[in-house]
N, C-alpha and C positions, 0 to 999 in steps of 0.2 A: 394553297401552299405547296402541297406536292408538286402542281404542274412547275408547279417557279424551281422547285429542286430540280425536277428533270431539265428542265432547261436552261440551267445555271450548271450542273454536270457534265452536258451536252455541249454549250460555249466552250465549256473550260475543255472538254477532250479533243476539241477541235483546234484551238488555240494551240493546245502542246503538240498537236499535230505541226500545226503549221508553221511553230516557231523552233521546232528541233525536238519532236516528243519524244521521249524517252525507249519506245518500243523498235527505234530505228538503231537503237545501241546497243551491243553483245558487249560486255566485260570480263575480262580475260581473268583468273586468279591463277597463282600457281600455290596450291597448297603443300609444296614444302617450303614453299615459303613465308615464313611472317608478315616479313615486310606486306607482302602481295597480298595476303590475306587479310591486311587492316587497312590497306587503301582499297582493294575493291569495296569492301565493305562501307569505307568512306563516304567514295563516288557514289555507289549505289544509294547510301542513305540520304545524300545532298542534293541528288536527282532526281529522285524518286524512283530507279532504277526496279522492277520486280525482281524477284529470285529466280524467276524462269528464265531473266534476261543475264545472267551470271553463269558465265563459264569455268568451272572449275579442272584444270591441268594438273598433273603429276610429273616433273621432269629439276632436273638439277637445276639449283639456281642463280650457279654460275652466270656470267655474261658471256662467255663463249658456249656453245654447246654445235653438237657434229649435225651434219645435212641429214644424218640417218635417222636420227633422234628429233629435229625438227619435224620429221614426215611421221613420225610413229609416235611422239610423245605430246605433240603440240598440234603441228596441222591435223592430222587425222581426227583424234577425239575433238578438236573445236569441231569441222566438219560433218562427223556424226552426231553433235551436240544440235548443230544448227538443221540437220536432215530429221533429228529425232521431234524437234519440238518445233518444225516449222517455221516462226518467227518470219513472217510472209513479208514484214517491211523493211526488214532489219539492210543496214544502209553503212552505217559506219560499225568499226573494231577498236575496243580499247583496252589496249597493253597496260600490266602494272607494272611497278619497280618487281624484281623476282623473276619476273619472264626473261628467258635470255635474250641477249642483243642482237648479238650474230652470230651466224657458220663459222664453220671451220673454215671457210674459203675466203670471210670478209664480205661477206653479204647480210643484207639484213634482215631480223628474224620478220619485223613489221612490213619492208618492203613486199617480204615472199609472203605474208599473209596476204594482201592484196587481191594476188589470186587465187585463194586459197582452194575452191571449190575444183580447181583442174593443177592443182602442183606443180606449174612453174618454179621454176628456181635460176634461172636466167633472165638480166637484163631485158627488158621488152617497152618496145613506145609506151607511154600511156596517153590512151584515148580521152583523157578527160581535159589533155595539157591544151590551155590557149581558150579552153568555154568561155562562155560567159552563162553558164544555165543552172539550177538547182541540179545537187548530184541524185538520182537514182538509183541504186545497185542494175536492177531491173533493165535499164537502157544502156548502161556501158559495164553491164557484163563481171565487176569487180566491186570490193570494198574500198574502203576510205577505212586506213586505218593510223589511228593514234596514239602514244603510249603518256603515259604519267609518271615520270619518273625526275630524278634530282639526285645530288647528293646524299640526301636525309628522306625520312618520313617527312618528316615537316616542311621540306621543300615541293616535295610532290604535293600534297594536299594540299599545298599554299599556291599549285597551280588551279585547281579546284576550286579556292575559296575567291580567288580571283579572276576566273570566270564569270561565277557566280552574283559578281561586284560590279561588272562589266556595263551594264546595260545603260545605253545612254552617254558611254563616256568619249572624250571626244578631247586629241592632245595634238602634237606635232609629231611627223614622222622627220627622221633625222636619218639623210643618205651620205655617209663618208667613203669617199671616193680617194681615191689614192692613185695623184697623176704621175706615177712612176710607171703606171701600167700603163700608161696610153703610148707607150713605145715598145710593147710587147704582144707581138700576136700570139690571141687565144687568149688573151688578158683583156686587151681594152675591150672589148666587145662586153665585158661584164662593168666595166665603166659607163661605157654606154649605155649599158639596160636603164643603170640609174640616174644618165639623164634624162632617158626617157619617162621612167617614172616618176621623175620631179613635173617634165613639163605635163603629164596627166594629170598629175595632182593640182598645176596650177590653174589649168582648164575647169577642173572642179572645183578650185577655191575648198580644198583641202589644204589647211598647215602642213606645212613642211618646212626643213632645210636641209639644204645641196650645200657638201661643204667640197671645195677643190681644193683646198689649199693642201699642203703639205704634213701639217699636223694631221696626227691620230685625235680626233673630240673628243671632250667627254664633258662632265658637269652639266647637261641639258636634265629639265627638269619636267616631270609629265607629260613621255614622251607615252603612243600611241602605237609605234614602229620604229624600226630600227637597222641599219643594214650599214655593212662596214665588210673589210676583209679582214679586221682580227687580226689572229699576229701576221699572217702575211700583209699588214702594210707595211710598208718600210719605214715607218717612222710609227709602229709598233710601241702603246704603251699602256701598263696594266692598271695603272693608278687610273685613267681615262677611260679602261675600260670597264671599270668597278662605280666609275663616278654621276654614270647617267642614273635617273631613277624614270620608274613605270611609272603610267595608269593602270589598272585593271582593266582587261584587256587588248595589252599591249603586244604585239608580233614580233618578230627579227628572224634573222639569217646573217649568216658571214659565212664568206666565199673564204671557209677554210674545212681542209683535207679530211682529219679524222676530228673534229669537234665535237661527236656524240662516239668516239671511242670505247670512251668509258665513263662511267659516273660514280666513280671512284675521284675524287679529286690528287688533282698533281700538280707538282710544281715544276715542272718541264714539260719540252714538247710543244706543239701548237695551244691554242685559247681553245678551252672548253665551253657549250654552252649549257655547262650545269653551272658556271657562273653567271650568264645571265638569267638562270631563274632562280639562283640562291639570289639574285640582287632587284628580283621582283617581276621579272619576264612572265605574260600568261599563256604564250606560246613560241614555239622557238623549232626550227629546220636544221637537226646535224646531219654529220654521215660519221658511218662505221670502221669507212677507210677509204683509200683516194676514189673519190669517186669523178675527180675530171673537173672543168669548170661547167663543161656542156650540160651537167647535173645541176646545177644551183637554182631556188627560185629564181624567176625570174622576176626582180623588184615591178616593175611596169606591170605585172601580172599582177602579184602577191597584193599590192598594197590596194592597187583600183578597184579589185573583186569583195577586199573585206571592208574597203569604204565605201563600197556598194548595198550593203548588206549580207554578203554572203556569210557563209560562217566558215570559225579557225579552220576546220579540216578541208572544205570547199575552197578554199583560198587557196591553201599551199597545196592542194592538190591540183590547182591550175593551175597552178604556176611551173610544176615543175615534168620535165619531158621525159622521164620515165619511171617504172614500177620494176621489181624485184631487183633491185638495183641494192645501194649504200646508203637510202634516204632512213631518216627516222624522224617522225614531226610529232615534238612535245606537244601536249595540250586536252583539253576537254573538246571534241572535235563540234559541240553544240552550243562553243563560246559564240556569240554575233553582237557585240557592243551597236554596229550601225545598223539593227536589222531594225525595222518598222515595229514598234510593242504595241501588243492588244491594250487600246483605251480599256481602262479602267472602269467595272460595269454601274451606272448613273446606282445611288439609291432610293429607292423604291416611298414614294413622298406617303406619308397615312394619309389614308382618306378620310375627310368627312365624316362626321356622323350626322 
């Protein structure tokens, strides 16, 4: 009976290994703030996250905070957190609601985490853009980092619980294209991408729809992905954009400016994507501030690698061509709805007497 423990122990720490084990994730908290302090604890207890892997910060928990105060209140002591206790696998970074967003310059707090271990705070290629390989901190030198944030508590945790849902699920990706841009350079070319990602997806006999027409979509139902330009299409509408609904585990991006702004809700200004995860998004790609088009996932990228099996944070960090930049990518970064699940272990038949 023992040996069968130990080696029902030994499956299972293997398993969490290999399907996103939990000791590859550091969790951010800012203990002046609530918020922060009841969703790490959330994550942590959903995941089975240990306490050694729980980062505890002290800094305002505004969404703006200054480049000095990034290095001294947040980079630095995560840093020394992560030099003091080792954590030899540790792979991905996850932000809570509480943590600030960004500088004072408009860059991103998560971006610049990234590089955390050498403080960057400038624009830089990232190497991981265009893989196709499981990420390793170890081999490209940086983190994968994620934040959990919404609106509400309840919207952040409901990125969490829908993670968690994820396993197995399997919907249509929905690509709305807006042919006003195909007569704009430095535009179409992000049209482009997503007809390129259609024809991938068709090659794989992956669900989809490629909408050209004119109209802003909406009313798709159990969708899996998601990608549109938001209010910058020109035929922009919010009822349409409120009317899709999720799977758990569902992704998006929109090729728009400051979308992860704020998380504050507004009724002006460009589309936020704290509405698509107040509306059931399990992960979602804003920026801070303009960050260009040359910044956006890239759909061909984004959608192939996570209906490959990769996971949320592995996806849109292929997808997209640089780090300490304007990115912030909502999510639980060890969401994988297409990854291969460990069979279920047979039980054990009585023997004989």
């Amino acid at each position: 009976m023992k040996i069968r423990l130990c080696l029902f122990l030994l499956l299972t720490s293997l398993c969490a290994r290999a399907f996103g084990g939990t000791d590859r994730v550091l969790v951010i908290v800012n203990d002046r703030s609530p918020t922060s302090r009841a969703l790490g604890q959330y994550y942590a207890s959903k995941r089975g996250v240990p306490a050694s892997f729980i980062c505890h910060i002290s800094v305002n928990p505004g969404e703006k905070v200054s480049l000095e105060d990034f290095h001294s209140k947040i980079r630095n002591p995560i840093k020394h957190y992560i030099q003091k206790h080792g954590l030899p696998n540790l792979d991905f970074i996850v932000t809570t609601k509480g943590v600030p967003l960004y500088d004072n310059r408009g860059f991103s707090v998560d971006s610049m985490l990234t590089m955390l271990p050498y403080g960057y705070e400038t624009q830089m290629n990232n190497p991981y853009f265009g893989r196709a390989q499981r990420f390793r901190s170890k081999d490209f030198k940086f983190f994968l980092v994620t934040r959990l944030d919404g609106y509400t508590l309840a919207d952040a945790r409901a990125l969490v619980t829908r993670s968690l849902q994820s396993a197995g699920k399997r919907g249509t990706i929905l690509l709305d294209i807006d042919p006003a841009k195909d007569k704009l350079p430095g535009y179409v070319e992000l049209n482009q991408d997503m007809r390129t990602a259609a024809l991938r997806l068709l090659e794989r006999e992956v669900p989809y729809k490629l909408d050209s027409s004119e109209n802003f979509v909406g009313g798709y139902k159990n969708l899996m992905g998601y990608y549109s330009w938001g209010s910058n299409d020109a035929h922009f509408n919010a009822r349409s954009y409120h009317s899709n609904t999720f799977l758990p585990g569902a992704i998006a991006e929109t090729i728009v400016s400051t979308s992860a702004r704020t998380f504050t809700k507004e009724n002006h200004g460009q589309s936020q994507i704290g509405d698509l995860i107040a509306d059931g998004i399990t992960g979602v790609k804003g920026y801070v501030t303009e960050p260009y088009g040359t910044s956006m996932a890239r759909a061909q990228i984004l959608f192939d690698r996570y209906t490959r099996g990769f996971n949320l944070a592995e996806s849109f960090y292929m997808a997209s061509p640089f780090l300490c930049w304007k990115d912030v990518v909502i999510g639980d970064p060890l969401c994988s709805p297409y990854a291969v699940q460990p069979k279920p272990a047979k039980k054990a038949r009585p023997r004989k007497r």
